[in-house]
N, C-alpha and C positions, 0 to 999 in steps of 0.2 A: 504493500500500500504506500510506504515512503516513496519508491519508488515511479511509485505513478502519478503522486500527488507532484512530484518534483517534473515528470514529465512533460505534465498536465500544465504545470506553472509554463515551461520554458515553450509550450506550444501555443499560450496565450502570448507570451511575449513575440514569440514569430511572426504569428498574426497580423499584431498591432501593429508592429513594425513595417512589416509590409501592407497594411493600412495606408500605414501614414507615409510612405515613398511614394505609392500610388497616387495617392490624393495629393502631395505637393507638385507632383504631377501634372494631376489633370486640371487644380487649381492653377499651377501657374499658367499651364498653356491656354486655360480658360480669360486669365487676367490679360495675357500676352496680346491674345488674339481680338478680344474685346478694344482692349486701347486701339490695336491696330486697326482693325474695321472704321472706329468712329474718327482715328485721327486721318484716312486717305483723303488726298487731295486732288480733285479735277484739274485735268492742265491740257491744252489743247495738242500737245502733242502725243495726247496717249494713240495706244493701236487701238483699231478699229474693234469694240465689245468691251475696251476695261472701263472699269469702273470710275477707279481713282489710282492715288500713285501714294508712296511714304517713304520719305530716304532716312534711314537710320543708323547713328551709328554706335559700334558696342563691340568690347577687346579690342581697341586700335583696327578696328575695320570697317565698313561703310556698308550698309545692306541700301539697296535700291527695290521695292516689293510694288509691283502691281498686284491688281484685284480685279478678276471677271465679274460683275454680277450675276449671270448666267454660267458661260463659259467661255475660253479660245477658241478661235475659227479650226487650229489639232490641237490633236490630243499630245501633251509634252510627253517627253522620252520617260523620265523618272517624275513620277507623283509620291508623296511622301503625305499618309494616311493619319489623321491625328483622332485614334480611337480608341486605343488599347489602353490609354492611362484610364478613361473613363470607365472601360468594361471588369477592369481588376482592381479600380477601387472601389465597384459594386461588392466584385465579387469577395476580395479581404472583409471587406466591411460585415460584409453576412460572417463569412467565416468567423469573425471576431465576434457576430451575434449567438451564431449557433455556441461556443465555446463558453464565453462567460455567460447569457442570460437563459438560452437553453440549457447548457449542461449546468448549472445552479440557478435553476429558476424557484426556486423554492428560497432562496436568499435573496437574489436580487431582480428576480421578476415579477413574482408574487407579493403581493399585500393582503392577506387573510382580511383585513380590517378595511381594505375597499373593496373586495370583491373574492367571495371563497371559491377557488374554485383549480382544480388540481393541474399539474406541469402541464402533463399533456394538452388539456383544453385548453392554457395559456398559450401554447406555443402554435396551437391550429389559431387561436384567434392572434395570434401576433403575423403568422405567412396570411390568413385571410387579408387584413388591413395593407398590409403594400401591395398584394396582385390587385385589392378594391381600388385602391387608389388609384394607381395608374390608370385600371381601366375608366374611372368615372371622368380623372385627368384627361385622357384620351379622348372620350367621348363627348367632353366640352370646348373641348379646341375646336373638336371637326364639326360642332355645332352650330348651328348660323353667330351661336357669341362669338366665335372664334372670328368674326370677322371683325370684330370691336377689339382690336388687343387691350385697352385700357380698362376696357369693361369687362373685359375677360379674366383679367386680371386681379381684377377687384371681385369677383364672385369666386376665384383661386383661394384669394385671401381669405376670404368669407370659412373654404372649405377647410383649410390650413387649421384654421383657428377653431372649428367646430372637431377635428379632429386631437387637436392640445387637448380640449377639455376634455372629449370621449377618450384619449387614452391614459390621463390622469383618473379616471374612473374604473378603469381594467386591472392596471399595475401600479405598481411602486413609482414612486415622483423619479426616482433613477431612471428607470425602464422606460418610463414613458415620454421623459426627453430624449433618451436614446432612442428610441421606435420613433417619435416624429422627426429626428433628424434623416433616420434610415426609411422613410415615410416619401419624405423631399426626397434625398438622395435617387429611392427606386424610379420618383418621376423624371427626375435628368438624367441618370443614366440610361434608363429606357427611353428615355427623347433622342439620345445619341443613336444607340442601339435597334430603337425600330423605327425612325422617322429620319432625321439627320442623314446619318450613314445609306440607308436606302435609298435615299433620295438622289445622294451623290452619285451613287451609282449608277441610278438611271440616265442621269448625265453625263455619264461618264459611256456608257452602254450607245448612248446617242452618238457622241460624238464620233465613236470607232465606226458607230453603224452608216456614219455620214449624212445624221439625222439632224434638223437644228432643237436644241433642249427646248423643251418649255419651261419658262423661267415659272409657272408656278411651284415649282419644285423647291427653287433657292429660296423660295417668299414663304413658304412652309416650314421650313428647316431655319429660316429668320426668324421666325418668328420664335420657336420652340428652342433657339438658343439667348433669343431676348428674355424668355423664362429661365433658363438657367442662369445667365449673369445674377439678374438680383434675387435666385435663392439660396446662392453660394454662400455666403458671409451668413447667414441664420445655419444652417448645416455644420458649416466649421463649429458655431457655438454650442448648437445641439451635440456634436461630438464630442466636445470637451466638458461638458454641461455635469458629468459626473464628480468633478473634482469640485464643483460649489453648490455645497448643500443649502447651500440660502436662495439659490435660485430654482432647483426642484424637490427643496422636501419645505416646501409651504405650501399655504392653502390655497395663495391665490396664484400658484406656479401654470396653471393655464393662462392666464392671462398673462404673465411675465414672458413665455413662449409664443403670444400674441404682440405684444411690444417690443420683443428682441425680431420678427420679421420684419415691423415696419423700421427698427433700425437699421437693417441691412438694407432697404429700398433707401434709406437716406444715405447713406455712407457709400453704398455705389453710384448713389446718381452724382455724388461728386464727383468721384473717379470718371464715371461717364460724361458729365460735364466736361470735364477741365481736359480731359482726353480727346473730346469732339471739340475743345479750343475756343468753347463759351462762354466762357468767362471760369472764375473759381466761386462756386455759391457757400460760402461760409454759413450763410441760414442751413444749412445742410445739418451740419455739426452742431448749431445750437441745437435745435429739433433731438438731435441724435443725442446732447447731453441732458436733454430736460426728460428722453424717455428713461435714460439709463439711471437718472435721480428718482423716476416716478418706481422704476423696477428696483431701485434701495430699500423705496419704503414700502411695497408691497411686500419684501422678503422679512418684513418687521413689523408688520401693518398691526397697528393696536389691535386687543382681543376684543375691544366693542364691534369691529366690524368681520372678525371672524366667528363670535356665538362660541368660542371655547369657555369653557367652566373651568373657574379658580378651582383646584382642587382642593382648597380648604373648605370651599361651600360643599363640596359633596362628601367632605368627609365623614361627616356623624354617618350616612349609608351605610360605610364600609367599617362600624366599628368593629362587625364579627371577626375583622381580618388583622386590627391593629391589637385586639385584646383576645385572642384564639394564644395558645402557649408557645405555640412554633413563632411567634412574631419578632423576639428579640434576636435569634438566630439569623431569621431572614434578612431583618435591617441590615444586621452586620455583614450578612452574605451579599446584600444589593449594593451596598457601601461600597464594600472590597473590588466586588468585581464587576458594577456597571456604572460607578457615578464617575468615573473618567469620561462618559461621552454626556453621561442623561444626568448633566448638570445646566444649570444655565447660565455658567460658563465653563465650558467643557475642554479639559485641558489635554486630549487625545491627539497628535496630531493630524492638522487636515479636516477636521471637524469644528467647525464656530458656531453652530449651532446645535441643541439636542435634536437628534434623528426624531423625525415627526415630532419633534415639541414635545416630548417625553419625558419630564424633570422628575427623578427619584434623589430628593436630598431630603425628604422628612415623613414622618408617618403619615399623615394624610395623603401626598403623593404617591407614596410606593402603594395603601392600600386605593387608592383611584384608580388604580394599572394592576391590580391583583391577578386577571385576568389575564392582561396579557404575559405580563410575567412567567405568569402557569404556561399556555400556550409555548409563547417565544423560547423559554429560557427553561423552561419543567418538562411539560411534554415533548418538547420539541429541543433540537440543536440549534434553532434559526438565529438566538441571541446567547451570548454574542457573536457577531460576525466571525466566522474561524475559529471559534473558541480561542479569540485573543486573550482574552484574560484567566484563560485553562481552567473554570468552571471544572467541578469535578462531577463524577457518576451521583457519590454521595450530596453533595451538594445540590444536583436536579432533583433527586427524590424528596431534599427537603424544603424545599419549591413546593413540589407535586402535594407534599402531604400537611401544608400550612394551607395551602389552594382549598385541599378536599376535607381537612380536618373545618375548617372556616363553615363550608356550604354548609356540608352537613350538620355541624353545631346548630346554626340557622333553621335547617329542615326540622330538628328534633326540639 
């Protein structure tokens, strides 16, 4: 078992690694290409079909780049294909999903207390939600909205965000930023993948065949890469989104994953801007500083506006649990080995806030969580995480029997 737990570790880290090569990848050549599009320049000397023109330069050398809108009148000797970063940082990104949230979804993809309901049927409803996406993605594009990109756009957003809240209601605030990154993700890389890419090709199929393209083709594949540019910078944050628990293990962490997309549509439209050489819109960044203040205090938002109960006021409920004889033991076992995190200020690294707002620092507390305690940390392994704090055998059963001694006192 050492042995495969050590395995197991060094094949998540493989993973991620090649995640994250993939993706600066296909981000940079996403960023690359973007500037480059909006920055070409019409000049009457171009050949007959291009577009525009961009002289750049970079390592002591000078790039000179035209652009067909359609295509060249031949088809050039060597075409160099920019597809493979996107299709393998689909593809790692799963791998990295099936690995940590499948193969431990009972830790970090389950939440018993949003939604009980076993691995298995978590992980069919996690592959349901990205093949739904795409396809409802897909079927609104090709829908007369899709001829309103703006408006297409803004009913995208509408969908984005009805999915935040519906997958904060399935899983763990973890998981469920991680699944709406990987949510987005499957719709751009599947843009590449069955729209994009195909399309080139049939332009590409034309030209050999000594066909003229029909430019509806590039005006499709335009469009579905004007999608990807501004969901790019929300994905990067959904991915990293595990390391700051104050932005998905709070209550209003759906709406924080609704304000962190419209900060990406502001922070790229300045790049977009200033890239298409219209000026630099600094309103951009205020906008984008005032939602990142509004998302501080959502991650802190007073309890008037979130309906949580002081657990002092419910405490007299729970005296069965604070005056049952197993309770001195227990304090001192919750003490020892959970208030490193479920303090409020919890001195664990990497943790600033208690995981789901879970404070065990005094009687009344720990007996308002008796339950979960029994669950998490008695019946179960789930708390603490990895049995970081080496919880022992003895020590769950006296969990289990302060839990069951409590009820039943109560029943009798």
């Amino acid at each position: 078992m050492y042995e495969y737990a050590i395995a197991w570790e060094w094949l998540a880290f493989a993973a991620r690694w090649f995640h994250v090569v993939t993706a600066i990848a296909w981000i940079g050549s996403s960023f690359y290409f973007i500037a480059l599009d909006l920055g070409l320049v019409k000049r009457p000397h171009l050949p007959p079909g291009a577009y525009g023109e961009e002289w750049q330069v970079h390592g002591g050398g000078f790039y000179h780049i035209q652009k067909y809108l359609v295509a060249p009148a031949q088809m050039p000797e060597h075409l160099t294909w920019f597809k493979y970063e996107s299709y393998f940082t689909w593809i790692s990104g799963f791998l990295m999903l099936c690995i940590v949230y499948y193969g431990g979804a009972d830790l970090f993809l389950i939440d018993r207390h949003v939604l009980d309901i076993s691995p298995s049927v978590a992980i069919l409803i996690s592959l349901a939600s990205l093949a739904l996406g795409w396809i409802v993605y897909d079927l609104l594009c090709k829908s007369p909205l899709g001829k309103n990109t703006w408006g297409l756009m803004a009913v995208l957003y509408v969908v984005l965000v009805v999915m935040a809240w519906g997958y904060t209601q399935l899983f763990t605030g973890r998981a469920a930023f991680l699944h709406l990154g990987a949510f987005t993700a499957t719709i751009m890389s599947a843009n590449v993948f069955m729209i994009i890419i195909p399309n080139q090709k049939i332009v590409v199929a034309d030209l050999i065949a000594g066909r003229t393209p029909d430019p509806k083709y590039g005006q499709i594949a335009k469009q579905r890469s004007l999608h990807n540019n501004y969901l790019t910078l929300p994905v990067i944050f959904f991915m990293l989104s595990n390391h700051y628990p104050l932005a998905f293990g709070t209550q209003f962490n759906w709406v924080i994953a609704a304000l962190v997309f419209l900060m990406g549509v502001t922070i790229r439209h300045w790049f977009n801007t200033t890239h298409a050489r219209k000026g630099r819109p600094t309103w951009t960044w205020i906008v984008t500083v005032v939602l990142f203040i509004l998302i501080m205090w959502l991650s802190s938002v007073p309890k008037l506006l979130t309906g949580e109960t002081d657990a002092a006021a419910v405490a007299p409920a729970f005296q069965k649990f604070t005056g049952d004889p197993h309770f001195p033991a227990v304090k001192q076992l919750v003490s020892a080995r959970c208030s490193m995190c479920h303090a409020s200020e919890p001195v664990y690294e990497g943790i600033v806030r208690p995981p789901k707002g879970v404070v065990l620092e005094n009687d009344a507390e720990i007996a308002a969580h008796a339950r979960e305690i029994y669950i998490q940390a008695g019946r179960s392994h789930a708390m603490p995480p990895g049995n970081i704090t080496d919880v022992t055998p003895d020590e769950r059963r006296l969990l289990v029997a302060w839990f069951e001694s409590a009820v039943e006192g109560k029943k009798r």
